[in-house]
N, C-alpha and C positions, 0 to 999 in steps of 0.2 A: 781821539773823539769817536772813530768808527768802532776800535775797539773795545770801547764803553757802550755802543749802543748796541754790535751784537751780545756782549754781555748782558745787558737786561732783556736783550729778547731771550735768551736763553735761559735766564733765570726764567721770567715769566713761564718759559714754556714747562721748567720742572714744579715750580706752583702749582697749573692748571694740569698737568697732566696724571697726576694722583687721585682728581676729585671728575675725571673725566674718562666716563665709562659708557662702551656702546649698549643701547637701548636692547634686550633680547627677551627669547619668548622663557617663560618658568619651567625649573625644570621638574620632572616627573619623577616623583617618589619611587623607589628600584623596591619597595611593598609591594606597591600598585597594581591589582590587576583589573582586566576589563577596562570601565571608562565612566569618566568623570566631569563635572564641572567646576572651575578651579577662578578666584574674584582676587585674585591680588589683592586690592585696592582695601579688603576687606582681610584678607590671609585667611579667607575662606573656601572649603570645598564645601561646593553646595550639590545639596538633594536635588535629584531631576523633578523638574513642577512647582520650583522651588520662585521666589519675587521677592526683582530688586529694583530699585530705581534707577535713571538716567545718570544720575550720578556716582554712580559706583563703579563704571568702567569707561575709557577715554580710549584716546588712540598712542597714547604716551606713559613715561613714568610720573604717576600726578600726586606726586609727594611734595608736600606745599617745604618742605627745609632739608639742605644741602644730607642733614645728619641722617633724616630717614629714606633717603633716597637708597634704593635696594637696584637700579637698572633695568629692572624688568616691568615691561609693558604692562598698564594696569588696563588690560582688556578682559572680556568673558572669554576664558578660556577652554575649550573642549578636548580630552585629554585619551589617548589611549595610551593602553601598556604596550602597544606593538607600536616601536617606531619606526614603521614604515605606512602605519595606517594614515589616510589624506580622508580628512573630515572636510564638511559643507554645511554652511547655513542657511539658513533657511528664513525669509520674512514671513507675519503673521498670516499672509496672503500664500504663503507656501512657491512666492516664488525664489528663487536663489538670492543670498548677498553677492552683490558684484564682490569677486577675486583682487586683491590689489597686489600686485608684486614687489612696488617699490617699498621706501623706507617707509617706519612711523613718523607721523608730524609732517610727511611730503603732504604741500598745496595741494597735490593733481590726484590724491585720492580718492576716489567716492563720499558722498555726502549722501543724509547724514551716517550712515555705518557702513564698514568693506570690512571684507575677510581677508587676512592676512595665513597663508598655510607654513609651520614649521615640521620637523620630524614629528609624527605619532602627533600633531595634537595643529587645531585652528584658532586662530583669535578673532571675536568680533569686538569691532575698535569703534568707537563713537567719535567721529568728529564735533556736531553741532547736535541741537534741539533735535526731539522725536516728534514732534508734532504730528501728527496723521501715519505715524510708522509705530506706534503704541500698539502692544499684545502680544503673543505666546511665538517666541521665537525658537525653533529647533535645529537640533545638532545631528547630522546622522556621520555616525564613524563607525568602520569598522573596530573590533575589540580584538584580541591575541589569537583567538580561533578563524578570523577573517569574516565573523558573522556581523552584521550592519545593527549599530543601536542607535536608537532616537536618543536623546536629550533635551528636556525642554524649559524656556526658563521665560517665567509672566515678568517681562522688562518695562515701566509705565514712567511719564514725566514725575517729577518729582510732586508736585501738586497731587494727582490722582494715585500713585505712592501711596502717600500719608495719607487719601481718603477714602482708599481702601476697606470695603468692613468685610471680607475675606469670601471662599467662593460660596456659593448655592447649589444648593442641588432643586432642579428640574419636580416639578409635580407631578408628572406624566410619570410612569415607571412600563415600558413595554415588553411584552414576553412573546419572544422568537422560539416556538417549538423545531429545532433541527433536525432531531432524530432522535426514532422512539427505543431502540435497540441497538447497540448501548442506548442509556439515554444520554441527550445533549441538548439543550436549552439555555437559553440566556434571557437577563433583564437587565435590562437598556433606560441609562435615565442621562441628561446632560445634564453638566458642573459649567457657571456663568460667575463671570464677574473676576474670576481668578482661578490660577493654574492649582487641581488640587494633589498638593504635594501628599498628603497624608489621607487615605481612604480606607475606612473598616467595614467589611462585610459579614455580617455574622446572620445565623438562625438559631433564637431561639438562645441567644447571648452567650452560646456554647462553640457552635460549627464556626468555623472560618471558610470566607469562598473567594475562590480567583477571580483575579477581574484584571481587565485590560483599562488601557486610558485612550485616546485616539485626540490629534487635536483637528478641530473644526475648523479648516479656514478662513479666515477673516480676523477683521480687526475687536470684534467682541468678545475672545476670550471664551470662546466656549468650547471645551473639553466634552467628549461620549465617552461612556464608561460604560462596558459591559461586563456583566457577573455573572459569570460560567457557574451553571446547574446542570449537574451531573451524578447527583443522588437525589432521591423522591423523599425529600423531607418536608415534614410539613410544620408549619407552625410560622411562628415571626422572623419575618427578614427585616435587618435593621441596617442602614447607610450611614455612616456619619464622616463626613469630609473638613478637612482642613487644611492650612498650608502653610510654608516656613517665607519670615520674610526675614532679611537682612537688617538687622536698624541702622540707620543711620547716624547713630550717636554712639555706641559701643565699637570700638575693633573687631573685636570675634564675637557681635549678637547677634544673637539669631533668635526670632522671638514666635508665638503659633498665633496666628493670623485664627479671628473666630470665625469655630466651625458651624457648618450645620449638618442634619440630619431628616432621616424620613424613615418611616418604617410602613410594611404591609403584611398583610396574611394571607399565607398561600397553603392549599391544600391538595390531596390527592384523589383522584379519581377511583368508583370503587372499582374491584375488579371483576370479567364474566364471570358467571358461575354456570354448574349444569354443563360443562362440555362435554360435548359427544361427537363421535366421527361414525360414517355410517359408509360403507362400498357399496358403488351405485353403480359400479363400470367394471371391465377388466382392469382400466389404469383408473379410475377414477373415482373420489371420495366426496360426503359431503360431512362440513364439519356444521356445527349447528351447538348454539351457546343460547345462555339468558341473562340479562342485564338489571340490577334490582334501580328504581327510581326510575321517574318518566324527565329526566333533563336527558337533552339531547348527546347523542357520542356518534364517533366512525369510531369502528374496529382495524385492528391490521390482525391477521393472522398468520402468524410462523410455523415453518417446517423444520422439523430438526433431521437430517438426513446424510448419515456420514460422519460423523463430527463439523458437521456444517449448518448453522440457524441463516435462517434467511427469512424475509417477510415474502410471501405469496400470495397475500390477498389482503387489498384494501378494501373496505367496504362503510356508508354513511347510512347510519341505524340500523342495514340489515343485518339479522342476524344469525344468517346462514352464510356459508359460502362452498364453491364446488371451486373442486382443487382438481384440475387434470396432468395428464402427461406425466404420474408415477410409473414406478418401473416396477413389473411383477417381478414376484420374489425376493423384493425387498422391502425392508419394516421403517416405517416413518412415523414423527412423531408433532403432532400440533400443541400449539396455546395458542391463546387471544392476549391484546393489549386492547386496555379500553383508553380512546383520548377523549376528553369533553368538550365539546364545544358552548357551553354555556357561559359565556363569561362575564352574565348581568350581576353575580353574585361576587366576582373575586377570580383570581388564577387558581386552575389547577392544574397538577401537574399530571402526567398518564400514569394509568392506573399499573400493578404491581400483576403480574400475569396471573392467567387463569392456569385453575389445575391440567394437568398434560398429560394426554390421551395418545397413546400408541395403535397402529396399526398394522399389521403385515398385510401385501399387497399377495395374495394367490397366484401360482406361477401358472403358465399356459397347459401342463401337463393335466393328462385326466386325473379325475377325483370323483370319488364316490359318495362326497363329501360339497352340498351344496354350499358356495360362499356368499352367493349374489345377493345375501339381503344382510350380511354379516352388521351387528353393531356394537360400536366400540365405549366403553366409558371406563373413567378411570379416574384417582383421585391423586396421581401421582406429583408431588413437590418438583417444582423445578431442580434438579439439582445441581450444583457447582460445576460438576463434570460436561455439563452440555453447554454452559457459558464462561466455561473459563478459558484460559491462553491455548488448550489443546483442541478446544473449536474455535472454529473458524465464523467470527458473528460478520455479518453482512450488514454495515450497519443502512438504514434505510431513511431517506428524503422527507420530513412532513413540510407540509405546508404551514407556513409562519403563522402565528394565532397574537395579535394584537391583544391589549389587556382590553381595549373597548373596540374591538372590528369594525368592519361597516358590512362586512357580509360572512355566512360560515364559509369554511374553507371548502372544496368541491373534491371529492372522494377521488383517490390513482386507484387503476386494476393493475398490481405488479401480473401478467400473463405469462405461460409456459411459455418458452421458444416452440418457434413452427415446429421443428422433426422431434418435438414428445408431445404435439397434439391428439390426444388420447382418440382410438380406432375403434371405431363400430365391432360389439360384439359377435363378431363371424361364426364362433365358437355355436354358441346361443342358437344363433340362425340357423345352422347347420342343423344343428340339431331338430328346432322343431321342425323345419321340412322333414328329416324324413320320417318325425314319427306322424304327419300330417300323410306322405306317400302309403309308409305300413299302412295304416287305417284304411285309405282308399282300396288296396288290395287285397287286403283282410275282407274287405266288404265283397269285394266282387267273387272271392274266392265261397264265400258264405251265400250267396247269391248262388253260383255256378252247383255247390253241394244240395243247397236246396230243390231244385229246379232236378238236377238229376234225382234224386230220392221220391222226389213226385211222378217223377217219368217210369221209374220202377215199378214202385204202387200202382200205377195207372194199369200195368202193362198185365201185370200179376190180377188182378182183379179182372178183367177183360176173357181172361182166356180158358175160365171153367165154363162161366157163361155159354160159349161156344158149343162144349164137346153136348153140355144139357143138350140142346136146339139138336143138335146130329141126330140122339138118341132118340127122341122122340120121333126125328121122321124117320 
């Protein structure tokens, strides 16, 4: 009798031990590179910005019959190709998901989601309801080069799911002027309601432009998107956003969540005209432009010197500027950028430069050859050789320009360093003293010739007179 009932435990145990396999995380495709997001439950890899519902990842294998059960945990899976990379989740609130070490299915794990860490990749596991834990959850993992990638995935209860009508873009659109040279600008609008996995940025339904995503913390779902302007193109900018959702009724569906869209007109500013530089100084120049239209601008003015452009003068509507602290003997060369500050009408962007005017600065040595009122004009093109990779641009700071400001932006003075603070013309001075001194001497010497030549005369006329008067007596 004993050895009939170890018998059927033993059987038993070769029944169950066939259909009884440990719980484990997926493995990673030996294709694979960089990082991913991977839905089991779904045998889906999903697009980063990509929404799913509560129901689509658990803290177990949630394969409702023995036959599809595959053992591997149907959680949001975060995946790199470096398997030693250790990813982190992140709540809407952007603060961490608590770490759980133990098994899946253990009671004593975080509620309602824990992060579970295997080789190169993390799982976030759903125990219970999302209630008040609804919104844009991210993944940051390193990738095979050891560089950190977000991942972000719009996770909602099942109810707001399905009632979904996919994200929005923002009315507002704002433009950040960075920097005028290079240029670098951006327009800034937020994406609500849903993560946008899908974003087109075009002008003029030809250009493509980059843009970044950023998520917003909190439980709203709202994503910043900025769209890197770094050519002066002018014409229709067009936004059109959308995003991938999961179905719920398909294995491998994946469907486009409807998009929306916004468009505006952006234009460029015109550029100086009439540039002229003028030496006012031994080191020192004045450049002087004109502007066509009475809408307001600040100017920057660049030096090209060396194979080096730099801005060296900011200035708000005027349109002169004195440039000190050059170095005699060497030849330098200006343009203007016009930026507008008008922006009741529309964005523009800064204007395309003015024509570029050379200078050589006179060395200390004498000349016979006046330079002190020298003026320069020229109508010379920028050309590729003074802005391309063999100079050195310098690129320079503006001040941000909202599409609707509340105030203009307040003019910088880029200034020379102290030790090229341009020096009183000594030269000059010297000089007119002493042709001030000659004169003086010249005079008294004219004075002294005078005065003797009188005294002669005097002396000579005086002394016939004389000998008469004798003769008589």
């Amino acid at each position: 009798m004993k050895s009939t009932g170890s018998a059927m435990i033993f059987l038993l145990f070769l029944i169950v031990l066939p259909n009884s396999r440990c719980e484990e995380a997926p493995p990673i495709p030996n294709n694979t590179s960089g990082v991913r997001l991977y839905l089991p439950f779904k045998s889906r890899e999903l697009q980063t910005y990509s929404i799913i519902s509560a129901e689509m990842f658990y803290d177990k294998d949630h394969s409702t019959t023995d036959t599809s059960s595959d053992g591997i945990v149907d959680a949001l899976w975060c995946q790199s190709s470096d398997p030693e990379a250790v990813g982190t989740w992140y709540f809407p609130n952007d603060t961490e998901v608590p770490a759980f070490d133990g098994e899946f299915g253990n009671d004593s794990a975080p509620r309602p989601v824990f992060a579970k860490s295997f080789d190169g990749q993390v799982a976030l596991a759903r125990r219970e309801g999302l209630l008040g834990y609804e919104g844009l959850y991210k993944c940051v993992i390193p990738d095979e080069d050891g560089v950190n990638q977000t991942l972000v995935a719009g996770i909602y209860r099942t109810r707001l799911y399905k009632a979904n009508e996919g994200p929005r873009l923002s009315s507002a659109v704002t433009y950040n002027l960075i920097s005028v040279l290079p240029l670098h600008a951006s327009l800034n609008f937020n994406v609500t309601r849903s993560p946008p996995t899908y974003l087109n940025c075009t002008v003029n339904d030809t250009i493509s432009l980059s843009f970044s995503r950023t998520v917003l913390d909190g439980p709203s779902s709202v994503t910043g998107v900025s769209v890197a302007v770094t050519e002066r193109y002018a014409g229709r900018y067009e936004f059109i956003v959308s995003n991938n959702r999961v179905t719920d009724s398909e294995a491998n569906g994946i469907v486009a969540a409807i998009g929306d869209s916004r468009s505006l007109t952006i234009g460029v500013a015109e550029a100086p005209t009439g540039l002229a530089v003028m030496l006012t100084g031994s080191t020192t120049v004045q450049v002087s432009w004109s502007h066509p239209g009475t809408t307001p601008h600040r100017y920057e003015v660049f030096q090209v010197h060396n194979n080096r452009t730099q801005s060296v003068f900011n200035t708000l509507m005027d349109t002169t500027a004195n440039i000190k602290g050059l170095t005699q003997g060497e030849s330098y060369t200006f343009f203007v950028i016009a930026i507008s500050l008008n922006t009741s009408s529309g964005i523009l962007l800064p204007s395309e430069h003015s024509t570029l005017v050379s200078i050589s600065i006179p060395s200390n040595k004498p000349s016979t050859t006046s330079t002190s009122s020298t003026l320069m004009r020229s109508s010379m093109a920028l050309t590729p050789s003074l802005i391309s990779s063999s100079s050195q641009v310098v690129p320079t700071r503006s001040p941000s320009i909202s599409q609707f400001p509340s105030s203009s932006p307040q003019p910088s003075v880029v200034r020379p360093t102290p030790g090229n603070v341009d020096d009183p013309d000594t030269s000059s001075v010297g000089l007119t003293a002493g042709i001030v001194l000659l004169s003086v001497l010249s005079f008294i010497l004219l004075v002294l010739i005078v005065a003797l030549i009188g005294g002669i005369v005097a002396i000579s006329m005086t002394k016939p007179k004389k000998k008469k008067n004798q003769n008589k007596a």
